[in-house]
LUMVEX-874617 format. One line per field, with one value per atom (N, C-alpha, C, O): x, y, z; residue number from 1. Coordinates in nm, 4 decimals, padded with zeros to 6 digits. Atoms other than C-alpha are relative to their C-alpha. Layout:
<atoms>
x	[X	...]
y	[Y	...]
z	[Z	...]
num	[NUM	...]
</atoms>
This chain:
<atoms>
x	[00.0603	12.3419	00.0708	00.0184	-00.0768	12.6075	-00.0548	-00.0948	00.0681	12.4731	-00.1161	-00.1713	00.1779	12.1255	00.0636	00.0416	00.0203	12.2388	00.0577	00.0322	-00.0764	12.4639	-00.1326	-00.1456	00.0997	12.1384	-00.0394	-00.0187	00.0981	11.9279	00.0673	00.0131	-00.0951	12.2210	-00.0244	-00.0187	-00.0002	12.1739	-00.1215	-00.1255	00.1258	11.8041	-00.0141	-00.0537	00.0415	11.7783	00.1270	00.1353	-00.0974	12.1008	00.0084	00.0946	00.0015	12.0207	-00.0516	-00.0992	00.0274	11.9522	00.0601	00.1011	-00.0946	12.1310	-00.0754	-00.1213	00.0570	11.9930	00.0673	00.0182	-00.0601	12.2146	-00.0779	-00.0682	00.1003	11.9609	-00.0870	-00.1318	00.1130	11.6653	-00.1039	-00.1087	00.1185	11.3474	-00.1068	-00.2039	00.1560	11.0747	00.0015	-00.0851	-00.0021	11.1954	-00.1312	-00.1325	00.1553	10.8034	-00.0929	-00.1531	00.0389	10.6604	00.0526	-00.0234	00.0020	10.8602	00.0205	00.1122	00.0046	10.8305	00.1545	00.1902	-00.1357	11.1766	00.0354	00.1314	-00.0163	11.0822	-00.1081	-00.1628	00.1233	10.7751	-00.0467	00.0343	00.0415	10.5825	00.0773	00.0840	-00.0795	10.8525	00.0939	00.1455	-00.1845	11.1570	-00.0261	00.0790	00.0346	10.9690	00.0378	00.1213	-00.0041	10.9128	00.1511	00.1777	-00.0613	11.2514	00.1043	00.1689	-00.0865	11.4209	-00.0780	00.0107	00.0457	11.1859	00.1054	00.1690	-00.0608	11.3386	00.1743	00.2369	-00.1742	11.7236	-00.0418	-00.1088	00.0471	11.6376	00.0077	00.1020	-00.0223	11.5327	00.1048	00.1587	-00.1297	11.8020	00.1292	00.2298	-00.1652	12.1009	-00.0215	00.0696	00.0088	11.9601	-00.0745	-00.1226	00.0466	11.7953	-00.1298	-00.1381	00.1230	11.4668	-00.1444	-00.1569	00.1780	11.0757	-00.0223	-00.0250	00.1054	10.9153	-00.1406	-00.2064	00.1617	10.5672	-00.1009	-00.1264	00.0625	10.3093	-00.0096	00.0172	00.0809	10.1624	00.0985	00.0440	-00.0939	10.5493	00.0373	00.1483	-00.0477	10.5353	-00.0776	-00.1589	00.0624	10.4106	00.0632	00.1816	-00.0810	10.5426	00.0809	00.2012	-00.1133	10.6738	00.1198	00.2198	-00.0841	10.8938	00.1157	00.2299	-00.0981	11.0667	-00.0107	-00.0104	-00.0051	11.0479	00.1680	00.2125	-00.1233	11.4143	00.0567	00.0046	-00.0518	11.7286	00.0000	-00.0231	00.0454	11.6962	-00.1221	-00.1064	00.0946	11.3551	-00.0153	-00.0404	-00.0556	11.4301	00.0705	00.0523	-00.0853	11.6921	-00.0443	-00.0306	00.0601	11.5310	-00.1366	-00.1688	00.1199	11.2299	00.1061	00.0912	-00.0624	11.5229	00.0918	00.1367	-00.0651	11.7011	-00.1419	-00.1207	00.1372	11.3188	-00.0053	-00.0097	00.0660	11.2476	00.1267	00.0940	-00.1022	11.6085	-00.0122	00.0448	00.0104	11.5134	-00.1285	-00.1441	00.0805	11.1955	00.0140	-00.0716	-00.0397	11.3353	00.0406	00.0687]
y	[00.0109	09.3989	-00.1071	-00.1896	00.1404	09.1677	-00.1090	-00.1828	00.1679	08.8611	-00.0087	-00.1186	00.0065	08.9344	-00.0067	-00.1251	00.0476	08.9223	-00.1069	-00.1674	00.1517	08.5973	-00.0901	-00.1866	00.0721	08.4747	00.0033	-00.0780	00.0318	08.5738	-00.0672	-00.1637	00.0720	08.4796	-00.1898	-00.2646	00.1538	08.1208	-00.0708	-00.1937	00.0311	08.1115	00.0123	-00.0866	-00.0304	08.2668	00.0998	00.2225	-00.0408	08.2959	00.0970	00.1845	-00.0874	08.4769	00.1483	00.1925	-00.1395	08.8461	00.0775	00.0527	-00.1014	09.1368	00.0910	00.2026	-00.0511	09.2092	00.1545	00.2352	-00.1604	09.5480	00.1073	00.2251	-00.0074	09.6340	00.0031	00.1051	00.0041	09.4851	00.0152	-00.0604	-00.0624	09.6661	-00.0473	00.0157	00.0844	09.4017	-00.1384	-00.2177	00.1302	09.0887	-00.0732	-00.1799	00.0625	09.0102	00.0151	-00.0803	-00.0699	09.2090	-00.0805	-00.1381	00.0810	09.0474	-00.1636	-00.2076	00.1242	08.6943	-00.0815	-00.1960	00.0564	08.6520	-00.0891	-00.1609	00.0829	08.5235	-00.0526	00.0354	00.0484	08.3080	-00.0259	00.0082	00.0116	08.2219	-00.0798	-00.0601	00.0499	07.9210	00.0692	00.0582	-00.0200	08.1019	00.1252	00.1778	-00.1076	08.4080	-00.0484	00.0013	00.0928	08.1556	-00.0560	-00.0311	-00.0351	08.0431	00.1181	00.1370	-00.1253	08.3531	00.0526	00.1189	-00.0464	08.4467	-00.0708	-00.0214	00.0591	08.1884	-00.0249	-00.0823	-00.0120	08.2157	00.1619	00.1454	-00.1315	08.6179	-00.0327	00.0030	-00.0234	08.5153	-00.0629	-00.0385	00.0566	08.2800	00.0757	00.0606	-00.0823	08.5045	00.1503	00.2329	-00.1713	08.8435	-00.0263	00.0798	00.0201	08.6956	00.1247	00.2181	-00.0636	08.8588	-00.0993	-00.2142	00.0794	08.7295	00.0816	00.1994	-00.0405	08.7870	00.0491	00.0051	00.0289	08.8665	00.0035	00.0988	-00.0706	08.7624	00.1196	00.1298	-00.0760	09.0679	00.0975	00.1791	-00.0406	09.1958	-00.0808	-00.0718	00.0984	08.9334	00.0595	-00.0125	-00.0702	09.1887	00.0306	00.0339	-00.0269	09.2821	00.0989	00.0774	-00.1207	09.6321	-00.0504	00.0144	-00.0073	09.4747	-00.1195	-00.1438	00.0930	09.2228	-00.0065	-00.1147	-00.0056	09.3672	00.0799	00.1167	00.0112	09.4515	-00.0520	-00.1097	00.0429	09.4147	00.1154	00.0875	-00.1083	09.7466	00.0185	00.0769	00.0203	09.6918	-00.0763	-00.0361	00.0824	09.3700	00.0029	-00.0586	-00.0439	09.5515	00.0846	00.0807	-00.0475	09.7660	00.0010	00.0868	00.1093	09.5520	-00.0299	00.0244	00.0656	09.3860	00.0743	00.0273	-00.0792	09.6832	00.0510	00.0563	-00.0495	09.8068	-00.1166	-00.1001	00.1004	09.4710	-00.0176	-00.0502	00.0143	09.4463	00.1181	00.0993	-00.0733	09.7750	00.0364	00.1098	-00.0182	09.6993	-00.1677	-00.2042	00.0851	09.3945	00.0622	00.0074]
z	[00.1323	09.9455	-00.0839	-00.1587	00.0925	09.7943	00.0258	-00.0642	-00.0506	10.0013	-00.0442	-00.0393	00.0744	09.8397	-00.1123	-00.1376	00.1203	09.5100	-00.0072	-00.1113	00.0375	09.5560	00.0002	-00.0752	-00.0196	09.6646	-00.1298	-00.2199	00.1209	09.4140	-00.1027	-00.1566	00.0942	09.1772	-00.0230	-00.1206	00.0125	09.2600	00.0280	00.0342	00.0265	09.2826	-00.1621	-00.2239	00.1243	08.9312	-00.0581	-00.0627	00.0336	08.7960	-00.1265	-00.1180	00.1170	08.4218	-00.0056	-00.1103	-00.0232	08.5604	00.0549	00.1683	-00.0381	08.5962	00.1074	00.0828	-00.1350	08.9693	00.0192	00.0982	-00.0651	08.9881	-00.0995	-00.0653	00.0885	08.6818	00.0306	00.0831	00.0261	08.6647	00.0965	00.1936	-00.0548	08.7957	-00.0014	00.0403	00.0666	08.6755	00.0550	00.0183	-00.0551	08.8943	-00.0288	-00.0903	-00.0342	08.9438	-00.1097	-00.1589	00.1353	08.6624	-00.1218	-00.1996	00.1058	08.4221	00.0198	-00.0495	-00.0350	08.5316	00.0117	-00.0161	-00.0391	08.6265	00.1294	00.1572	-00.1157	08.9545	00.0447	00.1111	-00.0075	09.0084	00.1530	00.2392	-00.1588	09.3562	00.0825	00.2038	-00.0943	09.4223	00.0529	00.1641	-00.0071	09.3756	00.0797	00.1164	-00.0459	09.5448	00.1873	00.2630	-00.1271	09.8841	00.0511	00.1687	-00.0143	09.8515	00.0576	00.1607	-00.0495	09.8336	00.1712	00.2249	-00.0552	10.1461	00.1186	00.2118	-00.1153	10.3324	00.0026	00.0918	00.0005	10.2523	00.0392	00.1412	-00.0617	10.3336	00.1389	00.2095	-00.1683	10.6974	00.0569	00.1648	-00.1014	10.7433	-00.0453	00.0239	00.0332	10.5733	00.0895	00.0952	-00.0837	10.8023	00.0935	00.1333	-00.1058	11.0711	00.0001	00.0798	00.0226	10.9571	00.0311	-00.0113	00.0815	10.9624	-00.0629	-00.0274	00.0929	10.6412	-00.0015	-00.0958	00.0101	10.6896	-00.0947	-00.1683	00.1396	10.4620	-00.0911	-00.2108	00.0310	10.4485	-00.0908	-00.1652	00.0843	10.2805	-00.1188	-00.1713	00.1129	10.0051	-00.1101	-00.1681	00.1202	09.7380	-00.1077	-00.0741	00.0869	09.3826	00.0557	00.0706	-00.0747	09.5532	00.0443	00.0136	-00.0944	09.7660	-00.0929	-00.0539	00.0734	09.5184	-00.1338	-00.1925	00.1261	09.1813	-00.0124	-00.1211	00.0693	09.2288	00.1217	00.2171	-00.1378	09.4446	00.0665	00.1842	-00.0784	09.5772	00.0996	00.2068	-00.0469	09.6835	00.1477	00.2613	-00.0372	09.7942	00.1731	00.2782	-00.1105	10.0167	00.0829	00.2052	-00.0943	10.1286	00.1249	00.2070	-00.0916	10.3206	00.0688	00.1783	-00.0749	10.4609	00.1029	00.2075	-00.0904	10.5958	00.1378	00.2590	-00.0564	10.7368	00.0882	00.2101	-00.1486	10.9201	00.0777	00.1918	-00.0905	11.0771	00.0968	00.2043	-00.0592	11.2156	00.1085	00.2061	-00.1157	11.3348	00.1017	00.1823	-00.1537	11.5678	00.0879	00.1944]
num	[1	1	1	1	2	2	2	2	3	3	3	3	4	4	4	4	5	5	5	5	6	6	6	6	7	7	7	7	8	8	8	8	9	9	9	9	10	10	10	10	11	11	11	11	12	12	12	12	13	13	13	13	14	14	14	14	15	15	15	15	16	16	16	16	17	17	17	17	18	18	18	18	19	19	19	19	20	20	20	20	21	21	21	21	22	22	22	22	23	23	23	23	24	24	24	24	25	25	25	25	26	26	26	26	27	27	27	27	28	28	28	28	29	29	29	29	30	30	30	30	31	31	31	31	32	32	32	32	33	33	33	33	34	34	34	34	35	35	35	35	36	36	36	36	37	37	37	37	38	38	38	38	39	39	39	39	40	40	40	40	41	41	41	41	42	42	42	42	43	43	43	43	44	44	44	44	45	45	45	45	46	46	46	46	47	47	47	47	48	48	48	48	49	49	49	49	50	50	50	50	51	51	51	51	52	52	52	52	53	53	53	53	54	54	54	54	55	55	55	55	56	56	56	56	57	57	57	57	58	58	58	58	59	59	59	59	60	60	60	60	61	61	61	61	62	62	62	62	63	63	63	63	64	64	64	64	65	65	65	65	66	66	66	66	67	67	67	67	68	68	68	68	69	69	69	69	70	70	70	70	71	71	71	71	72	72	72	72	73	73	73	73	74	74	74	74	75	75	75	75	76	76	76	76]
</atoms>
């Protein structure tokens, strides 16, 4: 979980990720920085993203976030 928030930290440094519940919701993170983050994600956890997981649910926090990423490491 730390290496996800350094990330997000330096995608979109002005949010208190151990907080905030509205990443997507409140426009804290837009479709680049969404794509981004998708792709530092597969290369920092050796994950694929799949479209079909690029929804507000899954990245309106870092919990969320984390937890997609614990789910697809488990289904490799």
């Amino acid at each position: 979980m730390e290496e996800l928030i350094e990330i997000l930290e330096d995608i979109q440094p002005e949010v208190d990720y151990e907080t905030c519940e509205d990443l997507i919701d409140g426009h804290h993170l837009d479709s680049m920085k969404i794509l981004a983050l998708v792709a530092e994600i597969e290369d920092a956890f050796d994950v694929t993203v799949p479209t079909v997981e690029i929804v507000p649910s899954n990245f309106n926090s870092a919990k969320a976030i984390w937890a997609m990423i614990v789910r697809l490491q488990e289904e490799d």
